[in-house]
PDBQT receptor file of N, H, CA, C and O in Angstrom, charges set to zero:
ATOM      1  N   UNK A   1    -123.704  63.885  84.723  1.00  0.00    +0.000 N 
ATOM      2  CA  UNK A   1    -123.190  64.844  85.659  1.00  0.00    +0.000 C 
ATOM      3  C   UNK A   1    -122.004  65.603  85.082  1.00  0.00    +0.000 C 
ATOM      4  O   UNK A   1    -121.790  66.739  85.504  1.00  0.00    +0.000 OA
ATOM      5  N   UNK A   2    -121.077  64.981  83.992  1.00  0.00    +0.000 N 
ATOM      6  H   UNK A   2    -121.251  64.058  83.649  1.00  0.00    +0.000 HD
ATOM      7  CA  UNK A   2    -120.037  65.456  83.874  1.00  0.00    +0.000 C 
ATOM      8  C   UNK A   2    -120.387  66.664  83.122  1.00  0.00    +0.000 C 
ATOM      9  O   UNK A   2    -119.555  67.561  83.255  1.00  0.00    +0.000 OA
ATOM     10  N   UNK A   3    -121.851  67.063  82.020  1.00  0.00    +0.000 N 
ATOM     11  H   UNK A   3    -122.527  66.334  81.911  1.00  0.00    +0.000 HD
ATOM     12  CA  UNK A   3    -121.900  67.413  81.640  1.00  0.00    +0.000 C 
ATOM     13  C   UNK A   3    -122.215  69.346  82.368  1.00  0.00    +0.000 C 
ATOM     14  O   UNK A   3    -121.952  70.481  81.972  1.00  0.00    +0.000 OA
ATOM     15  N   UNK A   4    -122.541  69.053  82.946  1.00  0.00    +0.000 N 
ATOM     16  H   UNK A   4    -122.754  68.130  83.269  1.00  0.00    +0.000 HD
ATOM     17  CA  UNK A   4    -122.933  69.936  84.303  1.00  0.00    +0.000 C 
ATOM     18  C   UNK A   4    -121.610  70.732  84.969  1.00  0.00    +0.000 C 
ATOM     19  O   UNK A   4    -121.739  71.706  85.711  1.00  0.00    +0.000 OA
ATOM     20  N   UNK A   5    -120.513  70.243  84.639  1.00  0.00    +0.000 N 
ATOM     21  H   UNK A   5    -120.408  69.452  84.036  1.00  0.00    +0.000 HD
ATOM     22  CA  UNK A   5    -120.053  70.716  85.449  1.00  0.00    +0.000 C 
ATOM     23  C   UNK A   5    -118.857  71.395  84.700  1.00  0.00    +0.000 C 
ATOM     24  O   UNK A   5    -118.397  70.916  83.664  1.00  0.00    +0.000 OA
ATOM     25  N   UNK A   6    -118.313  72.701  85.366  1.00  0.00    +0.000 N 
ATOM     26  H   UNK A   6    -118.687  73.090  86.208  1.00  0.00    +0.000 HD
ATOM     27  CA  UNK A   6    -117.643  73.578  84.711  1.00  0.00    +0.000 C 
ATOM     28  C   UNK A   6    -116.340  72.713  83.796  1.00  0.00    +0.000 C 
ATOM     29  O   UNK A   6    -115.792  71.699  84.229  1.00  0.00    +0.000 OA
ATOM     30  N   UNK A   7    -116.042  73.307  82.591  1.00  0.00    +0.000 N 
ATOM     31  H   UNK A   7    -116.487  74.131  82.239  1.00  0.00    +0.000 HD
ATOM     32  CA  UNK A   7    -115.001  72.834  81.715  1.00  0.00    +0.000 C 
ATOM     33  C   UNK A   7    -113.660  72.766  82.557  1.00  0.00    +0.000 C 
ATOM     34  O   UNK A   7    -113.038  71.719  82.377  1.00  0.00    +0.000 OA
ATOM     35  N   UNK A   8    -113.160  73.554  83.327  1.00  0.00    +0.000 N 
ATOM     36  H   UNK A   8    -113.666  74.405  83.472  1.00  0.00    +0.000 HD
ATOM     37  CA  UNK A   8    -111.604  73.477  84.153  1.00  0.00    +0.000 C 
ATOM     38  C   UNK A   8    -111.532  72.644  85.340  1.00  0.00    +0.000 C 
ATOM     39  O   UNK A   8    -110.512  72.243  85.900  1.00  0.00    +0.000 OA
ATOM     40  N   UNK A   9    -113.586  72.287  85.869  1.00  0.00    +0.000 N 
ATOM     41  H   UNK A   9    -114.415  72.613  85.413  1.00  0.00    +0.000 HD
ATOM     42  CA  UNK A   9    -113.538  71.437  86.948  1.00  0.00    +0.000 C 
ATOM     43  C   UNK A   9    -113.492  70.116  86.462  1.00  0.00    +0.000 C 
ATOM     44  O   UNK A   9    -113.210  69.207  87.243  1.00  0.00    +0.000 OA
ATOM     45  N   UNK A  10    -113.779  69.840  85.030  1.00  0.00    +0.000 N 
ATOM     46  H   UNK A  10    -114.008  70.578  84.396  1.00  0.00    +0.000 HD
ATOM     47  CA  UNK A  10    -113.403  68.519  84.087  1.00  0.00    +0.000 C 
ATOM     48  C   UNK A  10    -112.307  68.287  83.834  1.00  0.00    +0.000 C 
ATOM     49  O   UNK A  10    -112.055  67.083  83.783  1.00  0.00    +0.000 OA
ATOM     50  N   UNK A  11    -111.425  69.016  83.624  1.00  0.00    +0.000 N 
ATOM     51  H   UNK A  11    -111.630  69.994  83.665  1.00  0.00    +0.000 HD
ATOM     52  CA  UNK A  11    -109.958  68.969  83.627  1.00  0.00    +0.000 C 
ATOM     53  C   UNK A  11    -109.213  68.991  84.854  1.00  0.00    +0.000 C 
ATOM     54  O   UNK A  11    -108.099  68.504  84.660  1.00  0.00    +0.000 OA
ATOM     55  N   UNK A  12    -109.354  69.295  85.826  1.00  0.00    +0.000 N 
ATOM     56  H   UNK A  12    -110.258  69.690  85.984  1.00  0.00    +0.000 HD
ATOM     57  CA  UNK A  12    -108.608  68.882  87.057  1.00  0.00    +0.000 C 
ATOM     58  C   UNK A  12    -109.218  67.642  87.722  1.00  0.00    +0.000 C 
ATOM     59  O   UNK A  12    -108.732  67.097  88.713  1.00  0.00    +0.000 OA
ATOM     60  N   UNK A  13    -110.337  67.246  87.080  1.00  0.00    +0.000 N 
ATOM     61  H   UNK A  13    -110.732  67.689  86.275  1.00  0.00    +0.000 HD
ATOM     62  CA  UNK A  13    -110.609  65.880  87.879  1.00  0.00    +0.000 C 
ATOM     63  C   UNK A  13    -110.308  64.978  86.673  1.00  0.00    +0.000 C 
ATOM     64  O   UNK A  13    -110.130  63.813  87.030  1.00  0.00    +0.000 OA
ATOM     65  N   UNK A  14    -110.215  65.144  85.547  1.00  0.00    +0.000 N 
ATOM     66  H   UNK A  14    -110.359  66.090  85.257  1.00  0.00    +0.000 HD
ATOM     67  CA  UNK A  14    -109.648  64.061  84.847  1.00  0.00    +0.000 C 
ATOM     68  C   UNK A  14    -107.959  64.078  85.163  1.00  0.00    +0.000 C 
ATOM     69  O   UNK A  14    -107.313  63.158  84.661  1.00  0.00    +0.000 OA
ATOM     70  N   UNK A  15    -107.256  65.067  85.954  1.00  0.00    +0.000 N 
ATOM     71  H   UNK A  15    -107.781  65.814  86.361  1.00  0.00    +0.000 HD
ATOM     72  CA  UNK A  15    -105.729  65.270  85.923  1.00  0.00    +0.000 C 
ATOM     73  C   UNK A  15    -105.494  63.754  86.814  1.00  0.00    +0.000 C 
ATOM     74  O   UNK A  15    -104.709  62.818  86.668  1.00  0.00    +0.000 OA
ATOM     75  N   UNK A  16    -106.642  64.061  87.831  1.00  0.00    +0.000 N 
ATOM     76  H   UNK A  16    -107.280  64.822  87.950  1.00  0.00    +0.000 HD
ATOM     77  CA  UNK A  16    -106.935  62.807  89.176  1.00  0.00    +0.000 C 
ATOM     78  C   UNK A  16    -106.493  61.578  88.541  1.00  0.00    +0.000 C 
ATOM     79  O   UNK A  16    -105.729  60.988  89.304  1.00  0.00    +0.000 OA
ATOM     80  N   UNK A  17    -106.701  60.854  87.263  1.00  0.00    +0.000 N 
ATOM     81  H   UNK A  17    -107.322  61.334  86.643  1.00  0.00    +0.000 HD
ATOM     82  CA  UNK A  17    -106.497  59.293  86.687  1.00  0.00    +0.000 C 
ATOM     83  C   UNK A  17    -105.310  59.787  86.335  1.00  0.00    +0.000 C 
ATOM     84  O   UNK A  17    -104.709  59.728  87.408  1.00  0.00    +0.000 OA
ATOM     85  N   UNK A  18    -104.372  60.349  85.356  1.00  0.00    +0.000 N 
ATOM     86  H   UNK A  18    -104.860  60.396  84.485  1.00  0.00    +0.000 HD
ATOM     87  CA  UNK A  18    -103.437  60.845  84.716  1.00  0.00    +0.000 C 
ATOM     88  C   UNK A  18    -101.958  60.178  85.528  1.00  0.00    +0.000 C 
ATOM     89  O   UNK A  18    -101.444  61.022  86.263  1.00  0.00    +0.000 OA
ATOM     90  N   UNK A  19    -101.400  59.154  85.510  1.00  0.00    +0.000 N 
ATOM     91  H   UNK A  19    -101.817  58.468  84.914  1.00  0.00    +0.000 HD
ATOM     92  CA  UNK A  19    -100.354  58.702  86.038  1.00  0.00    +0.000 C 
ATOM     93  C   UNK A  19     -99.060  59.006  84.972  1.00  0.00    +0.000 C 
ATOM     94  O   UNK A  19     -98.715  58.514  83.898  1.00  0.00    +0.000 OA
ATOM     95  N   UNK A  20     -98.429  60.296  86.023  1.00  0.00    +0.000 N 
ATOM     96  H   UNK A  20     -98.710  60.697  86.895  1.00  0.00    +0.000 HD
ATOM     97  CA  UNK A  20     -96.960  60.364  85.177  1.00  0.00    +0.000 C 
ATOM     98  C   UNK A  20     -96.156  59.233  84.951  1.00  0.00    +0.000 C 
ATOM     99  O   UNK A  20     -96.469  58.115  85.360  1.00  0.00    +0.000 OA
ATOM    100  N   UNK A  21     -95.122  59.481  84.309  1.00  0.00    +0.000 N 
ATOM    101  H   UNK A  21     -94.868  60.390  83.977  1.00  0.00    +0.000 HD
ATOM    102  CA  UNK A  21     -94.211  58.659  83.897  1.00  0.00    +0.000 C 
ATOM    103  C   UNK A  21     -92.995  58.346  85.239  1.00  0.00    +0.000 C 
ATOM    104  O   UNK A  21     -92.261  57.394  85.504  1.00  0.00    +0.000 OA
ATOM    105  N   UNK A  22     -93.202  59.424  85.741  1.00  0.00    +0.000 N 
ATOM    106  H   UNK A  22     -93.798  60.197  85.525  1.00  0.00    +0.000 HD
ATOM    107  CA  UNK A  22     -92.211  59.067  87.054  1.00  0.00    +0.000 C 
ATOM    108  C   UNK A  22     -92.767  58.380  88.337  1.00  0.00    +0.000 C 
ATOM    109  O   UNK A  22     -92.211  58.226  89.424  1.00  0.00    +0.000 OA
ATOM    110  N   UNK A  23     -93.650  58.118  88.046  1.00  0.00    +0.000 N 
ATOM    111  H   UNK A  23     -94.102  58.243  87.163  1.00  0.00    +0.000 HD
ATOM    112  CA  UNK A  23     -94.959  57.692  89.071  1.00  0.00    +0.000 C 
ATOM    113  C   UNK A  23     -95.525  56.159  88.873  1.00  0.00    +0.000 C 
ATOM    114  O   UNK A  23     -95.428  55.664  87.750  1.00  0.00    +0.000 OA
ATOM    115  N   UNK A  24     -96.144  55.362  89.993  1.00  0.00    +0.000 N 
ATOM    116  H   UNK A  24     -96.223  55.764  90.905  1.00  0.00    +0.000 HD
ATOM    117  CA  UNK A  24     -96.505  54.456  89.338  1.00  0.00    +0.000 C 
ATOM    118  C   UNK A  24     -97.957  54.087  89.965  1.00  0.00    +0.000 C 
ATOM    119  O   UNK A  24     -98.576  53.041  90.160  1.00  0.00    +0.000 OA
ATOM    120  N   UNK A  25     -98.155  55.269  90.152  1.00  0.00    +0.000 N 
ATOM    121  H   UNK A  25     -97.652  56.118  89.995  1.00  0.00    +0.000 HD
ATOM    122  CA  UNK A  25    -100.035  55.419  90.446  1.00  0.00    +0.000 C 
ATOM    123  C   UNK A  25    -100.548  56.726  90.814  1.00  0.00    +0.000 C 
ATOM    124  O   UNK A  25     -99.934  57.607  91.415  1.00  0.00    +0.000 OA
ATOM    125  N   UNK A  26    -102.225  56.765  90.214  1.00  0.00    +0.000 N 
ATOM    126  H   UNK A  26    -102.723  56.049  89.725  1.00  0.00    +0.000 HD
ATOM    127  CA  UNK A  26    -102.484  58.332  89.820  1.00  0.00    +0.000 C 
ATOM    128  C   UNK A  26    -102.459  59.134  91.124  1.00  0.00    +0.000 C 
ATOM    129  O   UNK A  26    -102.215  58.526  92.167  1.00  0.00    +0.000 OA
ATOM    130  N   UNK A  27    -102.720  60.616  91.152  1.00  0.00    +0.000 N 
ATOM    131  H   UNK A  27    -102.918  61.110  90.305  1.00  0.00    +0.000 HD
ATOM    132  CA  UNK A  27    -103.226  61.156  92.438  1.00  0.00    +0.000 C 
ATOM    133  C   UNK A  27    -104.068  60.822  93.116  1.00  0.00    +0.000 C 
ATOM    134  O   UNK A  27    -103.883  60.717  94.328  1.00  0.00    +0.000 OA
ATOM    135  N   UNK A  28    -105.516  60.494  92.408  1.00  0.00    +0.000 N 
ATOM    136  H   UNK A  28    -105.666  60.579  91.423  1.00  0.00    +0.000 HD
ATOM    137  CA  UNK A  28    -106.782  59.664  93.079  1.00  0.00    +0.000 C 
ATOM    138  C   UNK A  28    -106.507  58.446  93.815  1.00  0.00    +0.000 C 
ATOM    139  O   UNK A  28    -107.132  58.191  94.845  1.00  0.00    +0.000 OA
ATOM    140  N   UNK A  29    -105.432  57.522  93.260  1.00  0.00    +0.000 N 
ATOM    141  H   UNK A  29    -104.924  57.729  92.423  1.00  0.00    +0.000 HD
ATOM    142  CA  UNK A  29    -104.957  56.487  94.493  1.00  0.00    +0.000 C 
ATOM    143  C   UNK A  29    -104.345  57.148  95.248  1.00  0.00    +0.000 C 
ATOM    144  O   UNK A  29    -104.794  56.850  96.354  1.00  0.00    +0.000 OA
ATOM    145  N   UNK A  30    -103.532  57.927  95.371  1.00  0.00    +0.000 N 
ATOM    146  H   UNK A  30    -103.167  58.170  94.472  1.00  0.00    +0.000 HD
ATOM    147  CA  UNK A  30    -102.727  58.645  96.311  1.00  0.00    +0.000 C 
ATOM    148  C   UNK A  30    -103.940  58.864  97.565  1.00  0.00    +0.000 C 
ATOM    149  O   UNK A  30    -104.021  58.488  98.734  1.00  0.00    +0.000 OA
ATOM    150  N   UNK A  31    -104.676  59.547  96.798  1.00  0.00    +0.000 N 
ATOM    151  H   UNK A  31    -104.610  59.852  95.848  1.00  0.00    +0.000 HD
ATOM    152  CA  UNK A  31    -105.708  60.542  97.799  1.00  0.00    +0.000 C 
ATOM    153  C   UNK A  31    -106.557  59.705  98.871  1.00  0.00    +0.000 C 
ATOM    154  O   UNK A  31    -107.100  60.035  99.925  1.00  0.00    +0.000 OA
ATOM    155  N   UNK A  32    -106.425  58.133  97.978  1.00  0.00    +0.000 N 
ATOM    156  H   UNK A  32    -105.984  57.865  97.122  1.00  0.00    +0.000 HD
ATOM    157  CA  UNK A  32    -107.844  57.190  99.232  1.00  0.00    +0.000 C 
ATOM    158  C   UNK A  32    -106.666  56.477  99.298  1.00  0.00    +0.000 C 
ATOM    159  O   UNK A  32    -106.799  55.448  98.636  1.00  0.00    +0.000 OA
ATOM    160  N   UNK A  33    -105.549  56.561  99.810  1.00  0.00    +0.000 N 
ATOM    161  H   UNK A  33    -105.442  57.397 100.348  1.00  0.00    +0.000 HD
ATOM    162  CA  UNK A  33    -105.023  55.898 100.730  1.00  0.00    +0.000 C 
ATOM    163  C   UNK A  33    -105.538  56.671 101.971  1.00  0.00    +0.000 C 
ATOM    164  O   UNK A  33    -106.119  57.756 101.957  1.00  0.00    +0.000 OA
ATOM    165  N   UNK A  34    -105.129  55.702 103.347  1.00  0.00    +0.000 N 
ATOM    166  H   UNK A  34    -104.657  54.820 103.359  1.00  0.00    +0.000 HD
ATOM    167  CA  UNK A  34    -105.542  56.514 104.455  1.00  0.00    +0.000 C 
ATOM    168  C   UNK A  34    -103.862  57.201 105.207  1.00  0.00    +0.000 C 
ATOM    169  O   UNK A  34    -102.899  56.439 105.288  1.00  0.00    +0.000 OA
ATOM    170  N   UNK A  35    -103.778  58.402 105.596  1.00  0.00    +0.000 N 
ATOM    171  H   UNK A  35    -104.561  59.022 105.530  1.00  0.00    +0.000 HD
ATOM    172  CA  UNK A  35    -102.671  58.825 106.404  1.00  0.00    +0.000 C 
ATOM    173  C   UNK A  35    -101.829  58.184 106.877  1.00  0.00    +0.000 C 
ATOM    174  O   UNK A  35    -100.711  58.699 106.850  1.00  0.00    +0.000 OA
ATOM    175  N   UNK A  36    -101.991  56.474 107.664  1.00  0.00    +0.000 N 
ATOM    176  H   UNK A  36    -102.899  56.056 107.686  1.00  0.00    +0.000 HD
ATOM    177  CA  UNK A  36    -101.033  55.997 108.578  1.00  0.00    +0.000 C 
ATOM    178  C   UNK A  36    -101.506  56.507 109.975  1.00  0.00    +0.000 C 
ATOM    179  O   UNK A  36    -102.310  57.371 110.325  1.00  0.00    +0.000 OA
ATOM    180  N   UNK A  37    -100.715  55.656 110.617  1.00  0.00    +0.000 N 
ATOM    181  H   UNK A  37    -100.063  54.954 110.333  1.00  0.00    +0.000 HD
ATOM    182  CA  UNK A  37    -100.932  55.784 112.255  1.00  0.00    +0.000 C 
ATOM    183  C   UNK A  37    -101.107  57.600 112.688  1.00  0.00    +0.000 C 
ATOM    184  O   UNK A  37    -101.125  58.482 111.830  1.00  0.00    +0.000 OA
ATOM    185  N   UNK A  38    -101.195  57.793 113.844  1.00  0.00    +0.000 N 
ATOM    186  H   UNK A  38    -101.180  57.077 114.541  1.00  0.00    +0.000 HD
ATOM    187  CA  UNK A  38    -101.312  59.278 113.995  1.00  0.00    +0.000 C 
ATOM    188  C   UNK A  38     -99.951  59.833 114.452  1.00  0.00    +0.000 C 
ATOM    189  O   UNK A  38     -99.276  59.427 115.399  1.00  0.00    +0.000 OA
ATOM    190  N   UNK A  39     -99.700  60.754 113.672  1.00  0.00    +0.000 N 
ATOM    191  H   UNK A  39    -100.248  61.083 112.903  1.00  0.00    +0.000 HD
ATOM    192  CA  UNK A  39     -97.962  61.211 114.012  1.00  0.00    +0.000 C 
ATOM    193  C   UNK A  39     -97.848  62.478 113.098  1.00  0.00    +0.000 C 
ATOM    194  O   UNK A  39     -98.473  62.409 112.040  1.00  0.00    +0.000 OA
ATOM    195  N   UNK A  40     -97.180  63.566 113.336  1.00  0.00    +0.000 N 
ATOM    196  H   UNK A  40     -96.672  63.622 114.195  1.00  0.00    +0.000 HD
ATOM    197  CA  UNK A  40     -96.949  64.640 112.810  1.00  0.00    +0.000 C 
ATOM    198  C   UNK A  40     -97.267  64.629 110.945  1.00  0.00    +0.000 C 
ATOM    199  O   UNK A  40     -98.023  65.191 110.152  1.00  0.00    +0.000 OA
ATOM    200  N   UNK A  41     -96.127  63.587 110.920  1.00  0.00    +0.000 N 
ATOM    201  H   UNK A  41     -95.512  63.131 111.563  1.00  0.00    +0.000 HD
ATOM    202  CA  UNK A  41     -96.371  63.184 109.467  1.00  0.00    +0.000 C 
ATOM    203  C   UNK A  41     -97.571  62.834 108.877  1.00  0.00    +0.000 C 
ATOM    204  O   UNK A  41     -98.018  63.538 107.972  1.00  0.00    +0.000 OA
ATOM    205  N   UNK A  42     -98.271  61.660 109.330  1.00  0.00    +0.000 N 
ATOM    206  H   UNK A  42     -97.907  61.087 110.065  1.00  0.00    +0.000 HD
ATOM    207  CA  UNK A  42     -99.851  61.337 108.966  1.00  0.00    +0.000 C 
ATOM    208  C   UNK A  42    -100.569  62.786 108.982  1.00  0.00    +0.000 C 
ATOM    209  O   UNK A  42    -101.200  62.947 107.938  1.00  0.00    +0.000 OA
ATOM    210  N   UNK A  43    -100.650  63.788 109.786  1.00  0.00    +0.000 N 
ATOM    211  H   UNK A  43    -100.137  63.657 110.634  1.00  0.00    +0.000 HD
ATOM    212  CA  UNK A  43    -101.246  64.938 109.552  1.00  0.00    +0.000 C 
ATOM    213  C   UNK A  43    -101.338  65.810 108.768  1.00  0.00    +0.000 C 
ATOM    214  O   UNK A  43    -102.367  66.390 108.421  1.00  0.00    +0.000 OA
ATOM    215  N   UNK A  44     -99.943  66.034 108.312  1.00  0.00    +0.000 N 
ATOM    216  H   UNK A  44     -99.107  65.563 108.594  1.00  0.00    +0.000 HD
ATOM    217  CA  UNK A  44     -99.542  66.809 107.538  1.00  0.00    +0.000 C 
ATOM    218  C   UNK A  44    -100.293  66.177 106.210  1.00  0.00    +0.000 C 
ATOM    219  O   UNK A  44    -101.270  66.673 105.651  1.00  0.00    +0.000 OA
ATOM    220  N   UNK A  45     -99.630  65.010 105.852  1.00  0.00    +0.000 N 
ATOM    221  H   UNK A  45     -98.836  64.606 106.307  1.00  0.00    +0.000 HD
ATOM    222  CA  UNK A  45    -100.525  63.924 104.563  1.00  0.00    +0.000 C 
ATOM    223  C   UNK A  45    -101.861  64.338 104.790  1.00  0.00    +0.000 C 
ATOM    224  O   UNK A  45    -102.388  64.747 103.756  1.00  0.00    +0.000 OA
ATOM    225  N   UNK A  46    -102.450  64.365 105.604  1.00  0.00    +0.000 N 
ATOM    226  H   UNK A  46    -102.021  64.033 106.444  1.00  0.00    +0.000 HD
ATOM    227  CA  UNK A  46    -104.076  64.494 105.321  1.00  0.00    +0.000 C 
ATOM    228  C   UNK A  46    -104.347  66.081 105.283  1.00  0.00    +0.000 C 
ATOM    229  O   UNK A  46    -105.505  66.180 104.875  1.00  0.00    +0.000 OA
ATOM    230  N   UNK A  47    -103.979  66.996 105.447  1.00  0.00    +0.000 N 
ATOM    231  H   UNK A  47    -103.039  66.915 105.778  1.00  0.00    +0.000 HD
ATOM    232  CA  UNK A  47    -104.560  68.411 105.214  1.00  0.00    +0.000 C 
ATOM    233  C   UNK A  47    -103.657  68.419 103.729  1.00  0.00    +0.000 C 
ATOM    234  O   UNK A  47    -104.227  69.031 102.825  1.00  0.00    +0.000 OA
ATOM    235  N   UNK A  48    -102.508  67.897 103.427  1.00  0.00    +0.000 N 
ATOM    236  H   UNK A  48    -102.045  67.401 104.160  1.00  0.00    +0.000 HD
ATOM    237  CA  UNK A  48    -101.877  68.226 101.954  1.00  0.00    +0.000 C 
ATOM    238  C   UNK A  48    -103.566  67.619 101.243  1.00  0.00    +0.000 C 
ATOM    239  O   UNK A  48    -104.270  68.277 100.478  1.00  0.00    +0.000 OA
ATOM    240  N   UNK A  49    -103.823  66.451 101.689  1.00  0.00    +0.000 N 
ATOM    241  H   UNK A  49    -103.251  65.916 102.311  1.00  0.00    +0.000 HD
ATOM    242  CA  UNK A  49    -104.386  65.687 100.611  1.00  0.00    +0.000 C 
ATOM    243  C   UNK A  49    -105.843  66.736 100.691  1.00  0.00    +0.000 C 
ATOM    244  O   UNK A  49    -106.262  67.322  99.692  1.00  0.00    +0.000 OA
ATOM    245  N   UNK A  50    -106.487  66.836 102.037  1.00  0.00    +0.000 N 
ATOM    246  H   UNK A  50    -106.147  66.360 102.848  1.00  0.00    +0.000 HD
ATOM    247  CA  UNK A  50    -107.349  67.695 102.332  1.00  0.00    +0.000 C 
ATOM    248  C   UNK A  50    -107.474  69.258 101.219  1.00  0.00    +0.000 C 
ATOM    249  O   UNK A  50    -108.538  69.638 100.730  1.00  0.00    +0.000 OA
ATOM    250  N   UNK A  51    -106.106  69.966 101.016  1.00  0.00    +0.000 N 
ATOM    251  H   UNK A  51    -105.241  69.657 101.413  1.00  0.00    +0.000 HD
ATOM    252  CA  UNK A  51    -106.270  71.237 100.148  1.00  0.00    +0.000 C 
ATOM    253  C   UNK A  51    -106.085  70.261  98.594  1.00  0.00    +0.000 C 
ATOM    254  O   UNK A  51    -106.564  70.755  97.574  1.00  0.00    +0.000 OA
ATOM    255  N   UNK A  52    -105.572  69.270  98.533  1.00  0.00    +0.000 N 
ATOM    256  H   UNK A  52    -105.183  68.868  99.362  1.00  0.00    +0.000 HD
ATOM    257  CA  UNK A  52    -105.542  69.111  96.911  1.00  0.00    +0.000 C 
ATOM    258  C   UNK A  52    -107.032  69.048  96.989  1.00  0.00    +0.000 C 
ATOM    259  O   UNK A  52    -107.567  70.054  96.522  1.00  0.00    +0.000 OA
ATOM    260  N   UNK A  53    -107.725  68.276  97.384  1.00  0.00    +0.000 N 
ATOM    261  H   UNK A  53    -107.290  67.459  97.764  1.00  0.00    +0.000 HD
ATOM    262  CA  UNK A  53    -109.381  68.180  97.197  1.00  0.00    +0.000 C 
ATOM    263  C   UNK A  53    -110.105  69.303  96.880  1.00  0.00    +0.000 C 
ATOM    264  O   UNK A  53    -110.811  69.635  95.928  1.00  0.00    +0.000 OA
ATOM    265  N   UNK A  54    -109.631  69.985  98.279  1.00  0.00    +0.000 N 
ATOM    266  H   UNK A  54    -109.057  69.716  99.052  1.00  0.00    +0.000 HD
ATOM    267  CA  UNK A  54    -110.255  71.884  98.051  1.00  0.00    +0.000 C 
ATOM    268  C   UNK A  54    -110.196  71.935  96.644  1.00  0.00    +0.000 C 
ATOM    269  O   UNK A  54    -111.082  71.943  95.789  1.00  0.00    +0.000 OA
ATOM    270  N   UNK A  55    -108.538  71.980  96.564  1.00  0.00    +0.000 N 
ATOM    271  H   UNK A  55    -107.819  71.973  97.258  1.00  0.00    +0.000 HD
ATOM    272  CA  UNK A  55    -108.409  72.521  94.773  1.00  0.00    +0.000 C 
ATOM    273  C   UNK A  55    -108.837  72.325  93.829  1.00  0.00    +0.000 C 
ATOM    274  O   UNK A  55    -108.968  73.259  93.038  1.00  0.00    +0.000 OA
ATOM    275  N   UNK A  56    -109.228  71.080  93.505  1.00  0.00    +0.000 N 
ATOM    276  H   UNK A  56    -109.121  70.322  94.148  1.00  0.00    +0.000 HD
ATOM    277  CA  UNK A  56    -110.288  70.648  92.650  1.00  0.00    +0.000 C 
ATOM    278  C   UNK A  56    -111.763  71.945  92.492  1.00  0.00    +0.000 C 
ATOM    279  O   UNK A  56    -112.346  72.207  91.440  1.00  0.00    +0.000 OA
ATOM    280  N   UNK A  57    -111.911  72.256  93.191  1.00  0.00    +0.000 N 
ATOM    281  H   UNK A  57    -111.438  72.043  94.046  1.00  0.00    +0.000 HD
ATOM    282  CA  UNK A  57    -112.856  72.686  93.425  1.00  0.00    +0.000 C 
ATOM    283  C   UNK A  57    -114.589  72.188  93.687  1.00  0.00    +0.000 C 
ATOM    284  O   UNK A  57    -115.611  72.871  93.624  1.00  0.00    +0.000 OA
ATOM    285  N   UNK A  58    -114.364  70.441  94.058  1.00  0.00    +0.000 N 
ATOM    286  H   UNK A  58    -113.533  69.886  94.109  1.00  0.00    +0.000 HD
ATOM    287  CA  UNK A  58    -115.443  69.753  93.837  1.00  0.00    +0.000 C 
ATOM    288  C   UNK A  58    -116.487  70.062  95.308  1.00  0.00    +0.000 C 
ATOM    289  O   UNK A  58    -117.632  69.738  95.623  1.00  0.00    +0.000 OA
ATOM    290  N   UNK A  59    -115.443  70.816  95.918  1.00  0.00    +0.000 N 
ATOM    291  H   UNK A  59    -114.513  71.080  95.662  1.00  0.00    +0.000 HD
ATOM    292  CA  UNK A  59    -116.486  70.821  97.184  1.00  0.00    +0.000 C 
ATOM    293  C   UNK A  59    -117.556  72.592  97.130  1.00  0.00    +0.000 C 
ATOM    294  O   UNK A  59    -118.234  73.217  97.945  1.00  0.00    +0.000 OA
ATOM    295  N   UNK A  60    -117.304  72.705  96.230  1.00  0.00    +0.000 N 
ATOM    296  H   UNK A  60    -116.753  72.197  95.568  1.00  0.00    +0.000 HD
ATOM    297  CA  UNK A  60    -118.175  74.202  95.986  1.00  0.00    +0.000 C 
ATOM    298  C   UNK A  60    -119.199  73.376  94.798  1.00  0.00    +0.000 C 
ATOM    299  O   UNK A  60    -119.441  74.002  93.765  1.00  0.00    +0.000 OA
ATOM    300  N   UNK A  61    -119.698  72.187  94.940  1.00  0.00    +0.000 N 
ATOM    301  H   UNK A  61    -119.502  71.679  95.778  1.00  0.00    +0.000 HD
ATOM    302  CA  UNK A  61    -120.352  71.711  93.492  1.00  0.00    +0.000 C 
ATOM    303  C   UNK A  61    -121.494  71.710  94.425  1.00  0.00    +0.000 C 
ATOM    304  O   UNK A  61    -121.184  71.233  95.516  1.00  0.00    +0.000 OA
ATOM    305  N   UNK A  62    -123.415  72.317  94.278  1.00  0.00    +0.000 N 
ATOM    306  H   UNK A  62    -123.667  72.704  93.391  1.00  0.00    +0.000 HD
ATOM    307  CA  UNK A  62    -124.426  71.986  94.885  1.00  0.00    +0.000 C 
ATOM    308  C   UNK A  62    -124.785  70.487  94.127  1.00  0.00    +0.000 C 
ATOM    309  O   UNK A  62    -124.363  70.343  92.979  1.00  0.00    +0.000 OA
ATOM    310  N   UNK A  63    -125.102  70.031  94.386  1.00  0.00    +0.000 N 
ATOM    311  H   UNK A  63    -125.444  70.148  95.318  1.00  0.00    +0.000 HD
ATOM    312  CA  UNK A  63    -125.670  68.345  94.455  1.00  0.00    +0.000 C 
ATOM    313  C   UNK A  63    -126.791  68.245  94.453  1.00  0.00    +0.000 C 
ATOM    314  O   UNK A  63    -127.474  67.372  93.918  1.00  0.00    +0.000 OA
ATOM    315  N   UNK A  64    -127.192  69.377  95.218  1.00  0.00    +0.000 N 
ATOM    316  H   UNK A  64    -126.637  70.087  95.653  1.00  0.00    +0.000 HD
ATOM    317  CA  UNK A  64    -129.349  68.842  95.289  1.00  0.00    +0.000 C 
ATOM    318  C   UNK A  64    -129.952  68.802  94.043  1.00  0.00    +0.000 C 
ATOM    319  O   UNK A  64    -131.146  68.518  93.944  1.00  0.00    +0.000 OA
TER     320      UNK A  64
């Protein structure tokens, strides 16, 4: 599959494992954590996490 798929959409999903140095786990753990209880904050966390996904661009990928 990887091969299939655009060169810059390979590079922003390999950015996903990539744990900075100031950090002590990648974006992809970030992303499947779940929000927390329901509260302004939990919301906000899930549409941030919601457009990083967009950004990837993995949701414009056909699959069939």
């Amino acid at each position: 599959m990887m091969r299939l798929l655009p060169i810059d959409m390979q590079a922003r999903l390999d950015a996903l494992l990539h744990v900075e140095a100031d950090h002590r786990v990648s974006p992809l753990q970030l992303l499947k954590e779940p929000p927390g209880l329901p509260s302004p904050r939990a919301l906000i966390r899930l549409t941030t996490n919601l457009d990083y996904i967009h950004d990837t661009g993995v949701l414009a990928l056909d699959l069939a």
